[in-house]
N, C-alpha and C positions, 0 to 999 in steps of 0.2 A: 404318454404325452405326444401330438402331432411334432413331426421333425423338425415342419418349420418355425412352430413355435417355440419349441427348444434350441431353436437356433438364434432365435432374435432374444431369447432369456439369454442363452449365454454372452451373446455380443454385448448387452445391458450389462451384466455382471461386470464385463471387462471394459466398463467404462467406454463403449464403440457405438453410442448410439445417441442421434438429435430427435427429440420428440417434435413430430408436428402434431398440435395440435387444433382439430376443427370443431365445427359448430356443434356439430354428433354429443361431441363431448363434455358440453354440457344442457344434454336436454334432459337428464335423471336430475337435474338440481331446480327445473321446473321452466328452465329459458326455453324461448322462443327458438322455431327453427326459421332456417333465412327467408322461406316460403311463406311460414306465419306472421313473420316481420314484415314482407310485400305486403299481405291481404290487409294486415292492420294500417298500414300507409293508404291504400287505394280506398278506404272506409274512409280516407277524409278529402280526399279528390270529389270534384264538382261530379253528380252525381251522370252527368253525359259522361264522361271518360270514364267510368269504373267501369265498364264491362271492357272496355280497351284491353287496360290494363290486368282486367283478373287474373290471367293463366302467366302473365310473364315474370321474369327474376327480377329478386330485389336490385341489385344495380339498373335495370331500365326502370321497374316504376320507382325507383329514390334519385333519379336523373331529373324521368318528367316532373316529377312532384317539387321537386327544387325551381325546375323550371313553371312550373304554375304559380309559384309565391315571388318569383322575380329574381331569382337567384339566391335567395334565401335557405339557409341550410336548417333556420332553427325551429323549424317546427319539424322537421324530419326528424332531427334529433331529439326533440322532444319525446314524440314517436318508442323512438326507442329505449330512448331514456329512463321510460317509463316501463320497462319490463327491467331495464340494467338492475334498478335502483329496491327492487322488490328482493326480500329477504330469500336468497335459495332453500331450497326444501331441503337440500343436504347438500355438502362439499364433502361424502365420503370420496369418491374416488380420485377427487383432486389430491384431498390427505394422502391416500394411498401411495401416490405418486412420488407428493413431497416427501416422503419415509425414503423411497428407494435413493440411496447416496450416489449411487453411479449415475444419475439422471442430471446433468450439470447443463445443458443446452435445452431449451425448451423454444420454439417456434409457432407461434398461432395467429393464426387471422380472423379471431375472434377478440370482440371488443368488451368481454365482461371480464369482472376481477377475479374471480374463483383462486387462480394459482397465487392471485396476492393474499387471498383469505387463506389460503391451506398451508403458505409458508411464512417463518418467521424472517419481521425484516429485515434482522441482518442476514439472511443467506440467498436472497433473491433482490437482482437486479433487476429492473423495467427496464427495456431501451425499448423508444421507440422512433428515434429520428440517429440521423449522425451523431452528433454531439454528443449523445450520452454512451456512446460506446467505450471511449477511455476512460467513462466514469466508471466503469461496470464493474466493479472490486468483490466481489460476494461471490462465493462457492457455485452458485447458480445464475446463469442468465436467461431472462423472458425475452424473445424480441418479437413484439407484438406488432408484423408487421401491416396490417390491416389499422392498426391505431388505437387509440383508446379514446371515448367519449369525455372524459374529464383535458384532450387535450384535442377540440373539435378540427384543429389547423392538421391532425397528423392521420383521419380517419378517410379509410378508403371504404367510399360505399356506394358512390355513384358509377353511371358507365365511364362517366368520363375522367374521374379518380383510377377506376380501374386501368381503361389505355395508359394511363399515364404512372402508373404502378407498372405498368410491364415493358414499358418505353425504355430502353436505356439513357435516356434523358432524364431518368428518376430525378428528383431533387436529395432523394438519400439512397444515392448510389453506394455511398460505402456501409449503408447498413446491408443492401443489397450483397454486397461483395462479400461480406462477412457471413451473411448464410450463404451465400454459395458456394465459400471456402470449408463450410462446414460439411460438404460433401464430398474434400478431399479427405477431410480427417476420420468422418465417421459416417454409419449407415442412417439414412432416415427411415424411422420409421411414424407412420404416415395413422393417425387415432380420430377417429370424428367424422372422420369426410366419406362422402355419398360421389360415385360417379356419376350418380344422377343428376347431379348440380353441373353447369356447365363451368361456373367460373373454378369446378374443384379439375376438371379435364383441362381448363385453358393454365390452371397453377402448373400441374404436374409436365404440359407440355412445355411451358415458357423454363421450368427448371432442367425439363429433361436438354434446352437447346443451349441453353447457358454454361449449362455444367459440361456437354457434353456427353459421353458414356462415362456413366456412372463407375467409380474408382469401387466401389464397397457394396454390397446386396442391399436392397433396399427394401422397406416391407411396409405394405397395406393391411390394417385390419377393418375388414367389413363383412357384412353376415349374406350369405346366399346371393354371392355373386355369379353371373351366366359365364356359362365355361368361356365364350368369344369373350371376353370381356378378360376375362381370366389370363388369357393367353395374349392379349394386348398387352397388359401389367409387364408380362415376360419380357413381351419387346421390348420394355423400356426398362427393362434392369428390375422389377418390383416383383417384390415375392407377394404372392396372395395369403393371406390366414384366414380362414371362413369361425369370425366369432363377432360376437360384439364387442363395445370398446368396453363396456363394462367386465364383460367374461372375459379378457384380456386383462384388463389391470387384475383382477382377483388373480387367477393362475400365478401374472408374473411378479406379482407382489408377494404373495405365499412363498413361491419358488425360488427368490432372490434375499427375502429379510429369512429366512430358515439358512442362507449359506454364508451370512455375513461374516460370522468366525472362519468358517473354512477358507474366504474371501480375503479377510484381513490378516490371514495365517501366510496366503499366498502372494502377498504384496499389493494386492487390487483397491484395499481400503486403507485412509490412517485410522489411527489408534483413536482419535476423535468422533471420527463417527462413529464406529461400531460401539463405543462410551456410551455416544447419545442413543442408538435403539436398542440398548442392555438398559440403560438407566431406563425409559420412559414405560421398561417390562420390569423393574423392579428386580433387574439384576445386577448383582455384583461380580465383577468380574479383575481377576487380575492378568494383566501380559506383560512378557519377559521377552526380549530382543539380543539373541545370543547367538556368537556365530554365524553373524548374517544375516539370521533369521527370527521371526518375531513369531510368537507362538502365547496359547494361553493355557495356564498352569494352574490357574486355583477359580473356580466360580461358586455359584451360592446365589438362592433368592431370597430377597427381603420381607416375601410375604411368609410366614411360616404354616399359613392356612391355605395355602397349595403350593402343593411340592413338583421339585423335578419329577419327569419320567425319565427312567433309568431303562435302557438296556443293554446288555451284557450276555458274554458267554461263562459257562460255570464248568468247570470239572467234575466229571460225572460221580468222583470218591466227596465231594462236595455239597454232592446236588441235593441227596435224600436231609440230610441235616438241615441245609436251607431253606425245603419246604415242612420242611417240619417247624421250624423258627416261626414261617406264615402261617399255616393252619392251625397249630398246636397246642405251641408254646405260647402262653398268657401269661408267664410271670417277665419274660425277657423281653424290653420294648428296641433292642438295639445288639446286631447280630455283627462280629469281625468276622471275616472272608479275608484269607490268606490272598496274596495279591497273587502269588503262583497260582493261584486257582481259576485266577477269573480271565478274561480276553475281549480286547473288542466293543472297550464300552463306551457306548456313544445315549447323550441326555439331549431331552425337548425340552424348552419352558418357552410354551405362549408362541409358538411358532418359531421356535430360533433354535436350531439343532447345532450341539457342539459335541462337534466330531470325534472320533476317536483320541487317547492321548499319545504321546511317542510313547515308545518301545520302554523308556528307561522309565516313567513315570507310571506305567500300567503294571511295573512289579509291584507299587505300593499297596497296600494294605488297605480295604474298602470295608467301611462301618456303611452297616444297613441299619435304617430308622422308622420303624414301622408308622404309617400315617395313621389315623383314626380312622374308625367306620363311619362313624358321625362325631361332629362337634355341636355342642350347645352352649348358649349363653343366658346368665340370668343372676339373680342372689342369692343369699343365704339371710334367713330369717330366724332366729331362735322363736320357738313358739310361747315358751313361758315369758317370754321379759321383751321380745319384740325388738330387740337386737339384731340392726339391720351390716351384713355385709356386702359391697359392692363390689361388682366389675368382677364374676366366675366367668370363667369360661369351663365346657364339660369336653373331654374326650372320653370317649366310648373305644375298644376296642374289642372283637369277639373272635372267638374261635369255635366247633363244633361240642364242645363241652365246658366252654369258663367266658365268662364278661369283663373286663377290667374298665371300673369307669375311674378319670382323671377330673379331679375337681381343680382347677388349677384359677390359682391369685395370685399376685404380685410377691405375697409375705410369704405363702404356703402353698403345699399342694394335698391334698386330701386320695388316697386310692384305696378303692375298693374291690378284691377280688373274688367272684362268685363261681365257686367250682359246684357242680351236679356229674356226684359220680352215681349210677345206678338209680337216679329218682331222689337221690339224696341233693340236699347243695348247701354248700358251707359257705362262710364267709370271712373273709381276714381283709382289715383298714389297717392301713398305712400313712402318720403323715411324718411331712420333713417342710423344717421351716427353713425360709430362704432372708436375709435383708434386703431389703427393699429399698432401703436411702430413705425411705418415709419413716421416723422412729415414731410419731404419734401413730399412725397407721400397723406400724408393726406389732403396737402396745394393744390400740385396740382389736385387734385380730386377735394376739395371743390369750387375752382375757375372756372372749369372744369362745375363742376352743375351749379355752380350758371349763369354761360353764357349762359347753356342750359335752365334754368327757367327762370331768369329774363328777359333776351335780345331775348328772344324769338328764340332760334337756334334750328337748329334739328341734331338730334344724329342717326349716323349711326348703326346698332349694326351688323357687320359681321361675319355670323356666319359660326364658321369653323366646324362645324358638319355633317352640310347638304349643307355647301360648296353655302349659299346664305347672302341674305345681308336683312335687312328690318329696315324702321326709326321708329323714335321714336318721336313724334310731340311734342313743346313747349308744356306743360300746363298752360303757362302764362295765356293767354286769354281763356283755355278752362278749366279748373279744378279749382276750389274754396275747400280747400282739408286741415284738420288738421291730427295732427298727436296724438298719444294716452294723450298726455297731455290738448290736447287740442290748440296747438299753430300753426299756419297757415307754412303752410309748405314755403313759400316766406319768413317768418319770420323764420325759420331754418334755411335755408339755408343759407340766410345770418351773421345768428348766428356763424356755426361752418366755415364759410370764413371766417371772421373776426377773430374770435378766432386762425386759421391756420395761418394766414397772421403775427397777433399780438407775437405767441407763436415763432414762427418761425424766426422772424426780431430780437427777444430779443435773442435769440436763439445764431444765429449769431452773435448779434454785442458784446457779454458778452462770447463767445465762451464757453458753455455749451451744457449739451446730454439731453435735457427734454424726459423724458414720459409722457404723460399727462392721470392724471386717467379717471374713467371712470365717476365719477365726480366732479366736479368743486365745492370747497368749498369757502365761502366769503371770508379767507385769502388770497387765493392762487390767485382770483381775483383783488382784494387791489393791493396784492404786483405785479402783473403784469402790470397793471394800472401805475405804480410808473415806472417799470424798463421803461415803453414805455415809460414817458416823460425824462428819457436818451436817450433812443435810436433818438428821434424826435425831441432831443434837447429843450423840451417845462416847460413852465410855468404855472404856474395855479394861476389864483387871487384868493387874501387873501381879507376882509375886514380890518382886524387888525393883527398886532403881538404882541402880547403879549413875553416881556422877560426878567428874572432879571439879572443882571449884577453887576458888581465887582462896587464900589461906585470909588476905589480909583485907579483902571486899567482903568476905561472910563470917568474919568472927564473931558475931553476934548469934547468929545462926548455929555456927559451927558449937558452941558453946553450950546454946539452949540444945541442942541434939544431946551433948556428952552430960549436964547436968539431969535431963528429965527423963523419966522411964517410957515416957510416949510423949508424943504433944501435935497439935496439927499442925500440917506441913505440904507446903506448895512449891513446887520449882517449874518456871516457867521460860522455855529457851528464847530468849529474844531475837528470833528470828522467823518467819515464814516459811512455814513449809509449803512444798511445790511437788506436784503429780503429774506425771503425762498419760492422761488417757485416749486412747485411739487415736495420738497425736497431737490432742487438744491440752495445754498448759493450763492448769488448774492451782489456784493460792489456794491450802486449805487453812490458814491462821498459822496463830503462834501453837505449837504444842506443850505441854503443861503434864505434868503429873502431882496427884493429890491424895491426900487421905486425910484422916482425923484423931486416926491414933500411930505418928510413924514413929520410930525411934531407930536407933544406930545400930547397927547388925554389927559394924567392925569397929567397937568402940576403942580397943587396943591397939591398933591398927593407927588411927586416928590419932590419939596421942601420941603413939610414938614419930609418928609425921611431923606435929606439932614441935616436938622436942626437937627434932634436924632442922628445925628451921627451913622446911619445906615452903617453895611458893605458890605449890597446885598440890590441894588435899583429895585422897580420893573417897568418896563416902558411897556407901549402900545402906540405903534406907528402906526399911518394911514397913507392916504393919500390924499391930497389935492382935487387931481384929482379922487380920488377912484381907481388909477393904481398901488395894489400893487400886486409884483408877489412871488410865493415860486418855488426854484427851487432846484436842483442839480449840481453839478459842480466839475471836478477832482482839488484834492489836486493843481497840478500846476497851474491851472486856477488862483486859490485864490490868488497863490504865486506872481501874474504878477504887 
């Protein structure tokens, strides 16, 4: 990179720099240059005077021209009006500009909005007269001092606006003063302007006599300027850059939004900006301010479909494992690297480099995530029943001998590994179900597989990437296949169908919003268990019930029990039971046990209770047939 222009990036970096900017800079967004504003004026001059006027600056022909309509400004303005008011063909490098945070003073004597279109309005202030300079509260100030066309009293465009712009008689002397003080604090550097133009020679002389000798280096960028001209600049304090303003804002844009962490590490930025050109790159970033010092400790991007660039030094006892993990290895998608091994590791995203970590942080431990070769997207179609799944995404990863493609959904993930050893190539699926928070989605999903596994169907996967289609064969008959526990993948999958089906139905008929965690605890199974023999209306045999009762509320009971060899028999707990599944409080009714032939197992037992004048009898009741049931039942059931 030329010296000088690493020299005026860094002065930027360090917050040491006022942007002028000139008309240069915005001719890429399709405006007019001050020359082409003249000719367009003199096209409407009487048509005697237009050769007069051809070759001269816009301030003499927008003097005369005022002076041919009687002192009248407004068709001048018109004039120009009419190129202001046209949609620009681009405000990129106006954007570009507004990105750089260290850019807080901005100066131009240009009368179009661009930098008001490129910045958000709270962060940019207009001034264009006195008055509005104590208003100027925003992270950034404009001081447009040429004026602006929406405020026609503050625009410098005639000869005679000009004299009187460079008059110390100004009428906005103290806007005057306030850029000229900006030459004690900071360097100008000078974007747009042509020494070809006179009124850009009379600017730089009227500031070089105001200011004095320049306190701070000051810098010109314009393209293939003549060495005399060059060494003129000198005289006056101004370093020359030989580029254009466009290939200027690229370089120092590039080269300042890549050091903003290293920047906000060293005190130069707050935590607020560097926030906003992490955020608006889709990163996440955390900073800690310890010891004086403000640093950042954890980052990560939000898109997962493009990753960091990672570099790093590796230990060479290390190294051969680690490219063996890249080229190789097809069954391991995520590789740990002992922190003692590695050094020096500095990540890109999107233009933003974050720099090395401290000393104490680069011992920790670094998990590597291998990206995909290709990603695809598209669905899943059962071919026999036309059973539609949405929203696949595919990863593909390869190595010189195996393919692992990644079918990946919300609810599941489907992988397929294709090994060719010698001409041969085999194949083993894998899936592992995830919840989703969708329970109808996860239902149908698992229904969905399970048709595809068990019943032997095949699954279309249409892929909308490359705009083709390819199946996907049953592994019923062809893959014998567990999964990291060890449990048969035909035995999954039946697993979490059922489970969908079961969670889903209780779901429904008890009108509740279940989540279901990501694991299933024996309670929570129990109590589901329970809710399903509501919903299915079922029974479950008991051998015995065991219950104590009131001696002097069921002697009638008590009695038919001890008199009869069987007889039917119902006891019903008058109260609701209650279940918590996944959190969710569930009434399942009153519970009840029943049969048709019970009779008294502790019939001796029983009497002799009876005789102490007992007030709580304890009874165990069977049944004949061995048919007894325990069930649930709503309060009105009982009532019938």
């Amino acid at each position: 990179m030329d010296i000088n222009l690493q020299r005026v990036i860094n002065k930027i970096r360090r917050d040491g720099i006022t942007l002028w900017a000139g008309a240069g800079l915005s001719l890429y967004a399709g405006l007019p240059t001050g020359k082409r504003l003249a000719a367009d004026i003199v096209k409407e001059m009487p048509k005697e005077y237009q050769s007069e006027f051809k070759e001269r600056t816009l301030p003499e022909v927008a003097e005369a021209f005022v002076q041919m309509n009687n002192g009248s400004t407004l068709e001048v303005f018109q004039i120009i009006n009419s190129h202001l008011k046209k949609k620009p063909n681009s405000i990129e490098y106006h954007e570009k500009l507004a990105e750089i945070p260290q850019i807080k003073q901005i100066v131009t004597t240009n009368y179009d909005n661009l930098f008001e279109k490129a910045y958000d309005e709270s962060k940019l202030s207009v001034i264009l007269e006195n008055s509005h300079i104590p208003l100027a509260n925003t992270p950034v100030k404009l001081y447009k001092i040429h004026g602006d066309m929406s405020h026609p009293n503050s625009v410098v465009l005639t000869t005679s606006n000009y004299n009187n712009f460079f008059s110390f008689t100004n009428q906005n002397q103290s806007l005057w003063n306030k850029v000229t003080s900006l030459a004690d604090e900071t360097s100008f550097l000078f974007l747009g302007y042509s020494l070809e133009d006179p009124n850009v020679i009379k600017l730089l002389d009227e500031l070089t006599e105001r200011v004095g000798k320049f306190r701070h280096e000051n810098f010109l960028v314009v393209p293939n300027l003549p060495e005399y001209k060059v060494q003129n600049l000198i005289r006056k304090g101004i370093t020359y850059i030989n580029m254009t303003g466009e290939e200027f804002i690229d370089a120092a844009h590039s080269e300042i939004i890549s050091k903003v962490v290293e920047d906000y590490e060293a005190g130069f930025l707050q935590p607020a900006e560097v926030d906003e050109l992490l955020q608006k790159r889709d990163i996440e970033a955390k900073f800690e301010y310890k010891e004086g010092k403000s640093s950042l400790v954890e980052f990560g991007t939000k898109d997962e479909e493009e990753p960091l660039n990672l570099k790093f030094d590796i230990r060479k006892e290390e190294h051969n494992s680690f490219m063996n993990f890249l080229t190789n290895d097809i069954e391991n998608q995520e590789m740990d690297i002992s922190g003692e091994a590695i050094s020096n590791i500095i990540s890109e995203y999107k233009g933003i480099l974050f720099p090395p970590f401290d000393s104490s942080t680069e011992k920790m431990n670094m998990r590597v995530i291998k990206y995909p070769d290709r990603t695809l997207e598209g669905n899943f179609v059962i071919k026999e029943t036309n059973e539609i799944i949405e929203d696949i995404k595919v990863h593909i990863f390869k190595t010189i001998n195996a393919t692992r493609i990644k079918f990946i959904h919300e609810s599941f993930t489907i992988e397929s590994i294709i090994k060719t050893v010698e001409d041969v190539s085999t194949q083993t699926i894998n899936i592992s179900f995830k919840h989703s928070g969708n329970l109808a989605r996860d239902y149908k999903v698992s229904t969905f597989l399970q048709n595809w596994f068990i019943n032997g169907y095949t699954i279309i996967f249409n892929n909308f990437t490359d705009k083709n289609v390819f199946p996907l064969q049953s592994p019923k008959d062809t893959v014998v296949a567990e999964n990291e526990q060890g449990i048969a993948l035909i035995d999954q999958v039946n697993f979490y169908a059922t489970l969908y089906k079961n969670v889903f139905e209780v779901q429904n008929h008890f009108g509740v919003y279940f989540t279901i965690p990501e694991k299933l605890n024996k309670e929570d199974k129990e109590a589901l268990n329970k809710a399903l023999m509501v919903v299915n209306k079922q029974k479950h045999k008991v051998n015995s019930f065991n219950v104590g009762v009131s001696a002097e509320d069921n002697k009638e009971t008590i009695n038919n029990l001890l008199e009869n060899e069987s007889l039917p028999f119902k006891h019903v707990i008058d109260k609701s039971a209650e279940v918590t599944i996944f959190g969710q409080k569930i009434v399942l009714g009153e519970s009840f046990v029943e049969t048709l032939d019970g009779y008294l197992e502790n019939n001796n037992e029983v009497v002799k209770q009876l005789e102490e004048g007992l007030d709580m009898i304890d009874l165990i009741i069977k049944s004949k047939s061995d048919e007894m049931y325990f069930g649930y039942q709503e309060k009105k059931d009982a009532e019938k």
